[in-house]
Jmol script that loads the backbone (N, CA, C; Angstrom):
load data "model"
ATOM      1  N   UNK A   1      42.720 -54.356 -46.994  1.00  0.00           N
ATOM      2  CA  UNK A   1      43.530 -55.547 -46.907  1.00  0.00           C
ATOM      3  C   UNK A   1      43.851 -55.896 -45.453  1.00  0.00           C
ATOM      4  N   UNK A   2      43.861 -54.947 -44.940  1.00  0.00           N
ATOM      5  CA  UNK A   2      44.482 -55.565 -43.436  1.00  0.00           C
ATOM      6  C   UNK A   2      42.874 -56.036 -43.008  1.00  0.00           C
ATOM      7  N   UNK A   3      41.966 -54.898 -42.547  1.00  0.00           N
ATOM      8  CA  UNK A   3      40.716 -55.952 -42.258  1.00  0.00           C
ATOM      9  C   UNK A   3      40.470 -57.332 -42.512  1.00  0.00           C
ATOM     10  N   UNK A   4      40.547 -57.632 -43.647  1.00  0.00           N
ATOM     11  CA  UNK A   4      40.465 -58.726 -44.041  1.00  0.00           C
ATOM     12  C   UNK A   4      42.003 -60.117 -43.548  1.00  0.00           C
ATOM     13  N   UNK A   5      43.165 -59.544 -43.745  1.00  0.00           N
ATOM     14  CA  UNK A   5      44.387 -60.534 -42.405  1.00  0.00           C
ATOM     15  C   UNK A   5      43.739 -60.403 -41.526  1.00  0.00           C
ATOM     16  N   UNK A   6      43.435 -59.540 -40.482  1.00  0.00           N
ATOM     17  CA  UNK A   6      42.907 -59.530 -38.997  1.00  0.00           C
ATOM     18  C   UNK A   6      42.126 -60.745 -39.102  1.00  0.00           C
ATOM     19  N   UNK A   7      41.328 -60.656 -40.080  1.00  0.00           N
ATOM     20  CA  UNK A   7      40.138 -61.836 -40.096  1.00  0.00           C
ATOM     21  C   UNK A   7      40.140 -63.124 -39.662  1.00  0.00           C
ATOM     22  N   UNK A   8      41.417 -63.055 -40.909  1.00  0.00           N
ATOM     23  CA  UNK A   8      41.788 -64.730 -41.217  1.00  0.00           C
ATOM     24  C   UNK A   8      42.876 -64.668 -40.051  1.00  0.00           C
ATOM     25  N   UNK A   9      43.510 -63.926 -39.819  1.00  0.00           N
ATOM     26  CA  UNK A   9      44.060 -64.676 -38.329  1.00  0.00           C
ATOM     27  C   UNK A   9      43.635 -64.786 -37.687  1.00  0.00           C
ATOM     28  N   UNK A  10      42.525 -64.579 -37.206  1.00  0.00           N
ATOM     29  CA  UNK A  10      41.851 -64.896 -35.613  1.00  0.00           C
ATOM     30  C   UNK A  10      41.081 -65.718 -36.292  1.00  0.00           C
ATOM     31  N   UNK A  11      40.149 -66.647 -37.520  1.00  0.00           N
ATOM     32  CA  UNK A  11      39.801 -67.214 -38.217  1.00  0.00           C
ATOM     33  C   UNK A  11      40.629 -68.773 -37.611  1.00  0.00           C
ATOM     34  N   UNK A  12      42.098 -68.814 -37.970  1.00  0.00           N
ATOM     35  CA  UNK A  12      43.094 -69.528 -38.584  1.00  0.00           C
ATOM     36  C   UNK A  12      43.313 -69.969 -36.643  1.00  0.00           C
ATOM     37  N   UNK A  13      43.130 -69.009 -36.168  1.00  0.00           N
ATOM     38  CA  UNK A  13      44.494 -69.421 -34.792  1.00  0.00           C
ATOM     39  C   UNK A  13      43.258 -69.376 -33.507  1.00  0.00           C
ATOM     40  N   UNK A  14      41.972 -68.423 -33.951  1.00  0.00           N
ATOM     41  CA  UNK A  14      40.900 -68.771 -32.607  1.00  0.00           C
ATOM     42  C   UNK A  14      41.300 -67.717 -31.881  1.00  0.00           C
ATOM     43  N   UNK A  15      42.083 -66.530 -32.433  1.00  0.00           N
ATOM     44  CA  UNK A  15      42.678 -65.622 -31.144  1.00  0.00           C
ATOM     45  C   UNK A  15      42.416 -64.171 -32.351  1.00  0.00           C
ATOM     46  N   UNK A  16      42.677 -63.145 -32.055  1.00  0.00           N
ATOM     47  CA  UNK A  16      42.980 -61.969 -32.120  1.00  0.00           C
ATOM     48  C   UNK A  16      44.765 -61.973 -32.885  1.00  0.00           C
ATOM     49  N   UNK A  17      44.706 -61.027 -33.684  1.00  0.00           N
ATOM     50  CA  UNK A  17      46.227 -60.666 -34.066  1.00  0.00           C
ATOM     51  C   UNK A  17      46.546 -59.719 -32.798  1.00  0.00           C
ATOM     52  N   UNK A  18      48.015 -59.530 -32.192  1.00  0.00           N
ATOM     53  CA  UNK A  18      47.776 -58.464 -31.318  1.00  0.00           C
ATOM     54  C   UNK A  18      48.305 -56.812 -31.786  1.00  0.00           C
ATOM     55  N   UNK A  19      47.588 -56.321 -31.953  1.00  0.00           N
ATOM     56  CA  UNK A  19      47.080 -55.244 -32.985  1.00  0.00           C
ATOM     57  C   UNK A  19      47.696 -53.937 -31.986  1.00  0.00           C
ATOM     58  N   UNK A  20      47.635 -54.484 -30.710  1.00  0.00           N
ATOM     59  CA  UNK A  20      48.092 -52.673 -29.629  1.00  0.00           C
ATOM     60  C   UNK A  20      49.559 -52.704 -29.644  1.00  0.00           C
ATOM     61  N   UNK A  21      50.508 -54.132 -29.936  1.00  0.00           N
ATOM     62  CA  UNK A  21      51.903 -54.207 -30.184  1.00  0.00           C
ATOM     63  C   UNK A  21      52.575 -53.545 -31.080  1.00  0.00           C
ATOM     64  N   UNK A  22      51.414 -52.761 -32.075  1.00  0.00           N
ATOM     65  CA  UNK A  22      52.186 -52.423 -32.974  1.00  0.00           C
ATOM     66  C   UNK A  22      51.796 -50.861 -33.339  1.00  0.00           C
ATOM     67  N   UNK A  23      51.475 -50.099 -31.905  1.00  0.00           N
ATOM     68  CA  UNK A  23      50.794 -49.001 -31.887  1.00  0.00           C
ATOM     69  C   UNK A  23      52.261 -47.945 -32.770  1.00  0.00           C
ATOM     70  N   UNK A  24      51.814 -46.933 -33.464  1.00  0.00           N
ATOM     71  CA  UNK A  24      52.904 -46.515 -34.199  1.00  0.00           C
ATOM     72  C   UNK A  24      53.610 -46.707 -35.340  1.00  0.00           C
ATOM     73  N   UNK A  25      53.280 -48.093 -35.661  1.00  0.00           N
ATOM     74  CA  UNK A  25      54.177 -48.683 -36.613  1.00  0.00           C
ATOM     75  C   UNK A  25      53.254 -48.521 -37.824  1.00  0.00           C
ATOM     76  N   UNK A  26      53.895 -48.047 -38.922  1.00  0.00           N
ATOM     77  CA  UNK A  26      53.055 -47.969 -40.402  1.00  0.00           C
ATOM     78  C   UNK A  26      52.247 -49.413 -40.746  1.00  0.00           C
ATOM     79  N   UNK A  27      51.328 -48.958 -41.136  1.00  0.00           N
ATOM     80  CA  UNK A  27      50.478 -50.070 -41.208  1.00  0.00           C
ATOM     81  C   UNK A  27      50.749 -51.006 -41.888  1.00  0.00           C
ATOM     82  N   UNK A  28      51.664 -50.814 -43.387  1.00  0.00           N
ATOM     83  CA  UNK A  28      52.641 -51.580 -44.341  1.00  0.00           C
ATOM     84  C   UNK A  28      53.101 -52.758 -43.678  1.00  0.00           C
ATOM     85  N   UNK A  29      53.430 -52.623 -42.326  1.00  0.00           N
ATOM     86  CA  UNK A  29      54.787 -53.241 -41.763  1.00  0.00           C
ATOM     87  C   UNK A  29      53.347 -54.332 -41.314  1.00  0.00           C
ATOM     88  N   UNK A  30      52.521 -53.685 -40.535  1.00  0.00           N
ATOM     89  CA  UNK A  30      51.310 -54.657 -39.693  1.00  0.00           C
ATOM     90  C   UNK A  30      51.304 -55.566 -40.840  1.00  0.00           C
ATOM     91  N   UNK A  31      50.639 -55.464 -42.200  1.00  0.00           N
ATOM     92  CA  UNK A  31      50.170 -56.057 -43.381  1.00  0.00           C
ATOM     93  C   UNK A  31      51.154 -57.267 -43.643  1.00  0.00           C
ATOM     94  N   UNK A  32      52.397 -56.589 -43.616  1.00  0.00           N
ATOM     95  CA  UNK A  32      53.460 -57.739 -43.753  1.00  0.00           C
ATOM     96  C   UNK A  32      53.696 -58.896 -43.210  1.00  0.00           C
ATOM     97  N   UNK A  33      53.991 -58.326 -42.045  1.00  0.00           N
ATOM     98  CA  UNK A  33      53.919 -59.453 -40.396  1.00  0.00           C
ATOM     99  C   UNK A  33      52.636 -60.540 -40.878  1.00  0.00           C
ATOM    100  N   UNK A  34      51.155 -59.675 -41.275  1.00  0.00           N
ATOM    101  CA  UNK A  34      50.006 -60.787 -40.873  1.00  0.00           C
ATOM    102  C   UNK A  34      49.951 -61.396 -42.133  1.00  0.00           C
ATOM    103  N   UNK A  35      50.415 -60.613 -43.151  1.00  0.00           N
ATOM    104  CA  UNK A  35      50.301 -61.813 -44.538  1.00  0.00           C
ATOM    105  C   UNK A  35      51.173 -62.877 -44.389  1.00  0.00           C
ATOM    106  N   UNK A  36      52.835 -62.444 -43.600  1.00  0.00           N
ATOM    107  CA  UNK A  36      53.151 -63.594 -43.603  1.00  0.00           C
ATOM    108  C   UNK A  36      53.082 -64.835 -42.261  1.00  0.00           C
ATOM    109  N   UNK A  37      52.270 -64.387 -41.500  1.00  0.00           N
ATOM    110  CA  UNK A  37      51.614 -65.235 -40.757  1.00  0.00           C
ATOM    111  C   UNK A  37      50.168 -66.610 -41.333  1.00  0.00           C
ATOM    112  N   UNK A  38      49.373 -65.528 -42.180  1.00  0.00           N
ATOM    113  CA  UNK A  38      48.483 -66.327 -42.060  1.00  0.00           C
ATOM    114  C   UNK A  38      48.892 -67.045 -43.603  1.00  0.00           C
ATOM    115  N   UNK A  39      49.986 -66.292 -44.453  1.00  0.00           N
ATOM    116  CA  UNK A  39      50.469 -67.725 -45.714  1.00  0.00           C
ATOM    117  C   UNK A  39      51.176 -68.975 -45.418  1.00  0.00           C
ATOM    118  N   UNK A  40      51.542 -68.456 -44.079  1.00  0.00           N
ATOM    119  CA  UNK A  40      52.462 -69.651 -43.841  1.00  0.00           C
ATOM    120  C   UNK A  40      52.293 -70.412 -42.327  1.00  0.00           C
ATOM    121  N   UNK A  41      51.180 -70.225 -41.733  1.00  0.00           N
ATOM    122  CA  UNK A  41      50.198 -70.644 -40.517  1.00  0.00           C
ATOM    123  C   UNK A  41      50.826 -70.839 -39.719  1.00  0.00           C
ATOM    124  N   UNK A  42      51.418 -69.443 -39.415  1.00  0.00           N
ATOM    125  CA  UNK A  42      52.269 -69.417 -37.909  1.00  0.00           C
ATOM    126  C   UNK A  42      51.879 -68.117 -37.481  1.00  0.00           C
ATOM    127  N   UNK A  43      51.614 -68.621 -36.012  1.00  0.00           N
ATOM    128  CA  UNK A  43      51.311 -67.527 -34.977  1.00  0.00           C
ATOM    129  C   UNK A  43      52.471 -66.357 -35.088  1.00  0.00           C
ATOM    130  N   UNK A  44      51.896 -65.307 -35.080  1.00  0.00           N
ATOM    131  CA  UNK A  44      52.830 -64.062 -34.473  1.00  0.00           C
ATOM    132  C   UNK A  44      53.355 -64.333 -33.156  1.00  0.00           C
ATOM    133  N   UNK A  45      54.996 -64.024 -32.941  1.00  0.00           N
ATOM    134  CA  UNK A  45      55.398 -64.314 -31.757  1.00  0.00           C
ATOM    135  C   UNK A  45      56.586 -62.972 -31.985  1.00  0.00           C
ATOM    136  N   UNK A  46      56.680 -62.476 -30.567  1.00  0.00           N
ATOM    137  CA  UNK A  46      57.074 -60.822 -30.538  1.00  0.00           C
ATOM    138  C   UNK A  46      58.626 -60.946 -30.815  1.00  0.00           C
ATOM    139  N   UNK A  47      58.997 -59.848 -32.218  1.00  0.00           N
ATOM    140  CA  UNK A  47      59.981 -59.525 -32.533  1.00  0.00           C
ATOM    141  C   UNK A  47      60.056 -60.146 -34.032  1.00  0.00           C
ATOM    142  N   UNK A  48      59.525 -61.105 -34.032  1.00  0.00           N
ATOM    143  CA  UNK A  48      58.921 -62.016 -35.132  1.00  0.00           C
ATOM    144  C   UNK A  48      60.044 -60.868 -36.561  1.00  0.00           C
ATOM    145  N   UNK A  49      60.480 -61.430 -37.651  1.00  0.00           N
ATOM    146  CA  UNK A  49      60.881 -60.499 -38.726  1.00  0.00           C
ATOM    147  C   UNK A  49      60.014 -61.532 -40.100  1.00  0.00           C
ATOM    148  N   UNK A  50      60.016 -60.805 -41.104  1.00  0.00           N
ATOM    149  CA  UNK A  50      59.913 -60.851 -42.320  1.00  0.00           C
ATOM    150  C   UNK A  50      59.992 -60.722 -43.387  1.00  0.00           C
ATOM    151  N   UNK A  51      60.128 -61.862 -44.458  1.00  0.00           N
ATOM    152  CA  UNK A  51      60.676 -61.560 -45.542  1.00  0.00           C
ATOM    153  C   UNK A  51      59.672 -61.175 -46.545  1.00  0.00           C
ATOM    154  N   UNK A  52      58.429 -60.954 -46.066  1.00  0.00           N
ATOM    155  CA  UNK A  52      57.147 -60.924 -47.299  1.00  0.00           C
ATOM    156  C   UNK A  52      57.221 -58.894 -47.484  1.00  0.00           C
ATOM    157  N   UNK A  53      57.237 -58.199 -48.172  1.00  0.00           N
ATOM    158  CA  UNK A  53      57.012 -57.229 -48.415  1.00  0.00           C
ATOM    159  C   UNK A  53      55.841 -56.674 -49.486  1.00  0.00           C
ATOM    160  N   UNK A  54      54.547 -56.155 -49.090  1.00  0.00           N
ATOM    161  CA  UNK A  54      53.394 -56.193 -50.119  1.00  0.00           C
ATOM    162  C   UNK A  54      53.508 -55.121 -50.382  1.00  0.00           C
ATOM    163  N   UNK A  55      54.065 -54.409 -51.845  1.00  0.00           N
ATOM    164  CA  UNK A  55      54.469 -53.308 -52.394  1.00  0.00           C
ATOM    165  C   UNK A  55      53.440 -52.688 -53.113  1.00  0.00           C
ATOM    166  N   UNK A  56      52.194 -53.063 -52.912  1.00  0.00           N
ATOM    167  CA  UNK A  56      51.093 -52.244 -53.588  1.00  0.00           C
ATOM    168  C   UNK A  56      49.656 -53.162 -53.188  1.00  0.00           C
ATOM    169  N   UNK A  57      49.411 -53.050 -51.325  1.00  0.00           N
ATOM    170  CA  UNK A  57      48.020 -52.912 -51.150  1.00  0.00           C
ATOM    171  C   UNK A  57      47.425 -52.254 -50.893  1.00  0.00           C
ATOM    172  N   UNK A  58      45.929 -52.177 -51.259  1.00  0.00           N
ATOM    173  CA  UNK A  58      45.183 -51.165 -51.352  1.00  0.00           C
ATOM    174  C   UNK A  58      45.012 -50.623 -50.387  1.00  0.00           C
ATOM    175  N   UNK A  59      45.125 -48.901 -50.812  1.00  0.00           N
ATOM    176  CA  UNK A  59      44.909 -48.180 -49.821  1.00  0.00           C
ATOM    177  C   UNK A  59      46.581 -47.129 -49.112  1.00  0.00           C
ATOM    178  N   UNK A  60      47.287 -48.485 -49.757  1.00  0.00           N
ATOM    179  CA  UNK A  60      48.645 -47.978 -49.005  1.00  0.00           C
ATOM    180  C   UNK A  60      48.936 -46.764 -49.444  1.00  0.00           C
ATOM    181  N   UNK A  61      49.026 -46.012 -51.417  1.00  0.00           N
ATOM    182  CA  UNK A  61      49.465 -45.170 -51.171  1.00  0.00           C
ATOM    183  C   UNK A  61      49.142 -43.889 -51.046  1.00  0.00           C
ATOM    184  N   UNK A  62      48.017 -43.885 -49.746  1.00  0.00           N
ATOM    185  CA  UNK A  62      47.462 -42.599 -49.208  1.00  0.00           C
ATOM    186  C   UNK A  62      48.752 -41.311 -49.201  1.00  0.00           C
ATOM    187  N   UNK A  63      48.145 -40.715 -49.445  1.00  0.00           N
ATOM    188  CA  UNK A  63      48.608 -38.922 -49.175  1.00  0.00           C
ATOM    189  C   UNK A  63      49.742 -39.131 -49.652  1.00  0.00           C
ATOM    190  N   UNK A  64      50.352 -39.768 -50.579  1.00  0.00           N
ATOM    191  CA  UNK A  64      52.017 -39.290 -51.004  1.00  0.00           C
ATOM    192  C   UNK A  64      51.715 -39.049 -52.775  1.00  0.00           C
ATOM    193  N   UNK A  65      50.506 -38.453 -53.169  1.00  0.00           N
ATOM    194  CA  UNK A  65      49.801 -37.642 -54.491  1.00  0.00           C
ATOM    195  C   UNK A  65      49.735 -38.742 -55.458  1.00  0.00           C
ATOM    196  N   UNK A  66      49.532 -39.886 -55.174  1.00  0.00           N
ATOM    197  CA  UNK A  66      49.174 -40.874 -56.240  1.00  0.00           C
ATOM    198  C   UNK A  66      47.894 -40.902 -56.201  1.00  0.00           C
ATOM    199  N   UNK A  67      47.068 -41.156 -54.727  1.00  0.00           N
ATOM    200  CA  UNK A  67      45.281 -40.749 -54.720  1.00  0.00           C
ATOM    201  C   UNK A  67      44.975 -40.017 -54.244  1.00  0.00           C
ATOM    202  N   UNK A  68      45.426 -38.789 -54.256  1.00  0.00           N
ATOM    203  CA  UNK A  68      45.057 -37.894 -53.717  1.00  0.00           C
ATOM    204  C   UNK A  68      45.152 -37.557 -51.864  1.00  0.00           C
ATOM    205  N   UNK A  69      43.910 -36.744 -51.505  1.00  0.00           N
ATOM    206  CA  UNK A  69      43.857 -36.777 -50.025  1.00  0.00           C
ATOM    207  C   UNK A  69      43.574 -38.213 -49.715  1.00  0.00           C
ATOM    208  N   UNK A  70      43.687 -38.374 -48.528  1.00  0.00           N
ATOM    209  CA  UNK A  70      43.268 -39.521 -47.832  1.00  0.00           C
ATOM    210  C   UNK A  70      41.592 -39.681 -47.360  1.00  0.00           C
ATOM    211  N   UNK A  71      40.893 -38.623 -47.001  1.00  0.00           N
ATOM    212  CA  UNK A  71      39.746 -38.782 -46.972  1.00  0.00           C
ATOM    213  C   UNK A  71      38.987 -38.382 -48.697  1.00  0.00           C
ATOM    214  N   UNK A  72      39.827 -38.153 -49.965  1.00  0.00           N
ATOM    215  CA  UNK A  72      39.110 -38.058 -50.769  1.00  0.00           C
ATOM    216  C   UNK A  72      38.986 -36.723 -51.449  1.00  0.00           C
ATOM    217  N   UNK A  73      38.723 -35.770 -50.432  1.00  0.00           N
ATOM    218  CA  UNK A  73      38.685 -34.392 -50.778  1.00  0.00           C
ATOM    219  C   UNK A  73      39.663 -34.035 -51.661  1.00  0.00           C
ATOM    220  N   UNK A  74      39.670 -32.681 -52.047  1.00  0.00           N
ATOM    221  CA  UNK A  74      40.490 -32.009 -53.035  1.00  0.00           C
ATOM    222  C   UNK A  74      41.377 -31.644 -51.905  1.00  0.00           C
ATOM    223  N   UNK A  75      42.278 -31.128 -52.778  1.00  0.00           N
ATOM    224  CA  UNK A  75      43.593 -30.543 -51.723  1.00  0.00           C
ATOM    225  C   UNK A  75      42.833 -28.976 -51.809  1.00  0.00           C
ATOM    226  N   UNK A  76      43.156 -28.314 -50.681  1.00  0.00           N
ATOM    227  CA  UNK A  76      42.730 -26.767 -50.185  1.00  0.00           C
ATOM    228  C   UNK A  76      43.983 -26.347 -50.339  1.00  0.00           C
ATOM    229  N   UNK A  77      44.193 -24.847 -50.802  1.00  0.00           N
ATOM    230  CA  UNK A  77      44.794 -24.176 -50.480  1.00  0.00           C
ATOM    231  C   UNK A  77      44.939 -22.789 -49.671  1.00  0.00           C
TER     232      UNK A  77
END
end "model"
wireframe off; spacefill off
backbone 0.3
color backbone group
């Protein structure tokens, strides 16, 4: 899901999302910011908040035992 925002924002605006602003930050939060950028066709501008919260995209709920490992594997013990 985020691949695909990245897309359409630089698609939508001719630019890049800026993606190194948000070094650290759970990716949930990135997803949020750019869904609600590109639903509502406004540029990201820094500090920017939001009310969109996407509570089940794919992928999100890595490693907390709903799909398992994150690369797939079995868990080792």
């Amino acid at each position: 899901m985020l691949e695909m925002l990245l897309f359409q924002y630089n698609d939508m605006f001719g630019e890049p999302f800026p993606l190194k602003l948000f070094a650290g930050k759970p990716e949930i939060d990135v997803i949020d910011i750019l869904y609600d950028c590109v639903s509502n066709n406004k540029r990201y501008e820094e500090g920017m908040k939001t009310t969109v919260h996407i509570d089940d995209a794919p992928g999100l709920h890595k490693n907390d035992g709903r799909e398992g490992p994150a690369d797939g594997s079995e868990a080792r013990s």
